[in-house]
Phi, psi and omega in degrees: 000313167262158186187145232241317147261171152267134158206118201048071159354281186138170182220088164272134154296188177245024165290152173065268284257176175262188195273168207242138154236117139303108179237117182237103199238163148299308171315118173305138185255015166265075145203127224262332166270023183226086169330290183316310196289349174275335180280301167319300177310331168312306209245023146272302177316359181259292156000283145321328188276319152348314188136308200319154182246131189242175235141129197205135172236182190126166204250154168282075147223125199267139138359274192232159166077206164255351241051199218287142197314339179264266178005296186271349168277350224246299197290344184298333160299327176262130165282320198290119130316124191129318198295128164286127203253108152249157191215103176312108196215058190072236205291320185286143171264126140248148175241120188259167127282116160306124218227123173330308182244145169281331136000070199287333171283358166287346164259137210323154171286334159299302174311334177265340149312326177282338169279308197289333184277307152356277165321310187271341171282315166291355174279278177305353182234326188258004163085054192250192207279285225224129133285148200213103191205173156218158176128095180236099202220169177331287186316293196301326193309288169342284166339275172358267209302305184291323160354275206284004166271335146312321195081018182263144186281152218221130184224120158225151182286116175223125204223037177195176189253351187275339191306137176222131193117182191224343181282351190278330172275344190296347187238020169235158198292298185225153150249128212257128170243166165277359187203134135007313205273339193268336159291340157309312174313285208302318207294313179317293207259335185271325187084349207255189180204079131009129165251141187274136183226005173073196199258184181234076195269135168266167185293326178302313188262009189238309198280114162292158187311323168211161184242126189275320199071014199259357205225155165273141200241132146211158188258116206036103213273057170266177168285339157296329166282355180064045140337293183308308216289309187289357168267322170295334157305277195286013157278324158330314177268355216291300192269331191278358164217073199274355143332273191319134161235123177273131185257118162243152180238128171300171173199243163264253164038107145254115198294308150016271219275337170330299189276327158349291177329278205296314199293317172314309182305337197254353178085023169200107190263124148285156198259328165206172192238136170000298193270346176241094166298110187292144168214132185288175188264145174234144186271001176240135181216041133266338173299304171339307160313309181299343186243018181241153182275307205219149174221120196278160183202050198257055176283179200233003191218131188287128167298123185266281171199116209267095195334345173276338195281324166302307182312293149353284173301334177256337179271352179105012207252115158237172205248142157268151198209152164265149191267086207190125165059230146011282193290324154334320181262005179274337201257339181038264192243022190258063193150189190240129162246113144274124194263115181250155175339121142353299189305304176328332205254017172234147195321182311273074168043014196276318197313163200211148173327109171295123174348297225270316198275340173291310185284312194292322157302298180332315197279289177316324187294339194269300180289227196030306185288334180269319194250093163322289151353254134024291194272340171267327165304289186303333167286336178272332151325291197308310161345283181298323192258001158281338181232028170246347217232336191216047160266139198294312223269282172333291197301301166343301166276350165290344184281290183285014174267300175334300220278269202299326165304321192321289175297274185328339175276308174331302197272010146227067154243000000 
């Protein structure tokens, strides 16, 4: 699986072959805390099940941690930073630089000199169809533009609200999002147009054998996910509904100091609360599934499309969401979008419910428990919209439709 050099890649012309895709980011794309990168890899791997020839370049460098624990035990063995890392990963080839720190702001100007020459070799020797990336920092800027000096046509994955400018896009063909709301954003502040091609889940990793229904679910307990707002719902309930039991799922996030925080804010600071079971971050998060009723989503920062809300939907789960970027439209009617003041939706996410907006989310969460009825009507909504809204195979081809006008529009100017 591993090998420590590179040496005789290979070489194709781009006659006869299937289409070739390269995706070259600094970012390790093996990493369980990082949605976008759980989404790229997802939807090469499709690709690859597809015909496609993938290729994947990038740095040991991670979101949060060193990455995932077999990873880092693997990379810990080559000392030299520089050392070219190869990885076998099912359909995919990656090929990394080793990077001193896992860290992206620790890395060295020499470690971005050893991807970039990497790069322009694999550019220049297997030829591919297509570049493929996120990211608009010096290496990608780079990329782009030789990308297209090459003559291979240039895709960038765009799954946030922040790129501002015009230089991050000036060397690419098409741009690719996952959601309606976020080609909207870009049409609105940009002028440009995102083709939305939705997320990419397979159904087999997410959904359990069976479901308890029993927990309120919420997933990386930051503040930007509205982390404050859902330790106040469960302090809310903690005695007048010591039934409802809350599940945080750990991430970049630790519900710890969340509630410190907030408790501290109230004049008696506590380390947890009664009602809420912590589960550490996990790469299987169906047993989560299997216990969850409900799935909280009240983020505060925009969301393109937010991957518990797919799990969700697919497993039959339904959600409460702020009615703000994404998530409305990952949940369609298989849930509640609640709308808060605009000052909620700006750093640092700390502001906390007024009592009558505390009782009215408490209170839907409380009827989800209550009213069966009710409550089984929304789940075959949630039902419905994993599978008119989030099929992998349908977003796949919507993907290679994107993917192939691309190239014929390259190839013939």
């Amino acid at each position: 699986m591993w090998d420590r050099g590179i040496n005789d890649l290979g070489c194709k012309t781009r006659m006869s072959r299937p289409p070739r895709i390269l995706w070259a980011t600094r970012y390790c794309l093996i990493d369980h805390t990082s949605g976008a990168a759980l989404s790229a890899r997802e939807m090469l791997c499709q690709l690859a099940s597809r015909g496609w020839e993938v290729e994947v370049i990038g740095a040991t460098v991670f979101e949060t941690g060193g990455g995932p624990p077999e990873i880092r035990a693997r990379l810990d063995e080559i000392e030299k930073p520089g050392t070219l890392v190869r990885y076998s990963d099912g359909p995919l080839k990656h090929i990394w630089v080793k990077t001193e720190s896992p860290q992206m702001r620790d890395m060295r100007i020499h470690e971005l000199d050893k991807l970039l020459v990497l790069y322009l070799k694999r550019l220049e020797e297997w030829q591919p169809d297509i570049v493929w990336l996120y990211g608009g920092k010096t290496f990608e800027l780079l990329a782009l533009g030789d990308a297209k000096q090459s003559g291979a046509a240039t895709a960038f994955f765009l799954v946030n609200g922040n790129y501002k400018g015009k230089r991050w896009h000036q060397d690419v063909d098409v741009i690719l999002t996952d959601s309606q709301a976020t080609s909207e954003l870009y049409k609105k502040t940009q002028g440009i147009h995102p083709q939305p091609i939705g997320k990419f889940i397979r159904r087999q990793t997410v959904v359990p054998l069976r479901h308890e229904r029993s927990h309120v679910t919420f997933v990386n307990p930051k503040p930007e996910k509205g982390a404050y707002l859902v330790a106040q719902m469960a302090m809310a309930l903690e005695h007048r509904r010591p039934d409802i039991q809350f599940e945080v799922v750990e991430s970049r996030g630790t519900w710890g100091d969340i509630v410190r925080r907030i408790t501290a804010r109230q004049g008696q600071q506590r380390d947890s609360l009664l009602n809420v079971l912590v589960t550490p971050n996990t790469t299987d998060m169906r047993p989560v599934y299997g216990r969850s009723r409900v799935v909280l989503s009240p983020s505060l920062w925009w969301e393109s499309g937010n991957r518990v809300l797919v799990e969700a939907m697919l497993n039959g789960i339904p959600a409460i969401v702020t009615n703000r970027g994404g998530p409305p439209e990952m949940i369609g009617d298989g849930g509640i979008a609640i709308t808060l003041p605009e000052i909620f939706h700006k750093p640092p996410y700390s502001r906390l419910l007024p009592p009558d907006a505390l009782a009215l989310i408490t209170g839907m969460i409380e009827q989800m428990y209550d009213d069966e009825a009710g409550y089984q009507s929304m789940v075959r909504e949630a039902v419905k919209a994993g599978e008119e809204r989030h099929d992998i195979e349908r977003n796949t081809d919507r993907l290679i439709e994107q993917l192939s006008n691309l190239m014929r529009i390259v190839s013939s100017d």
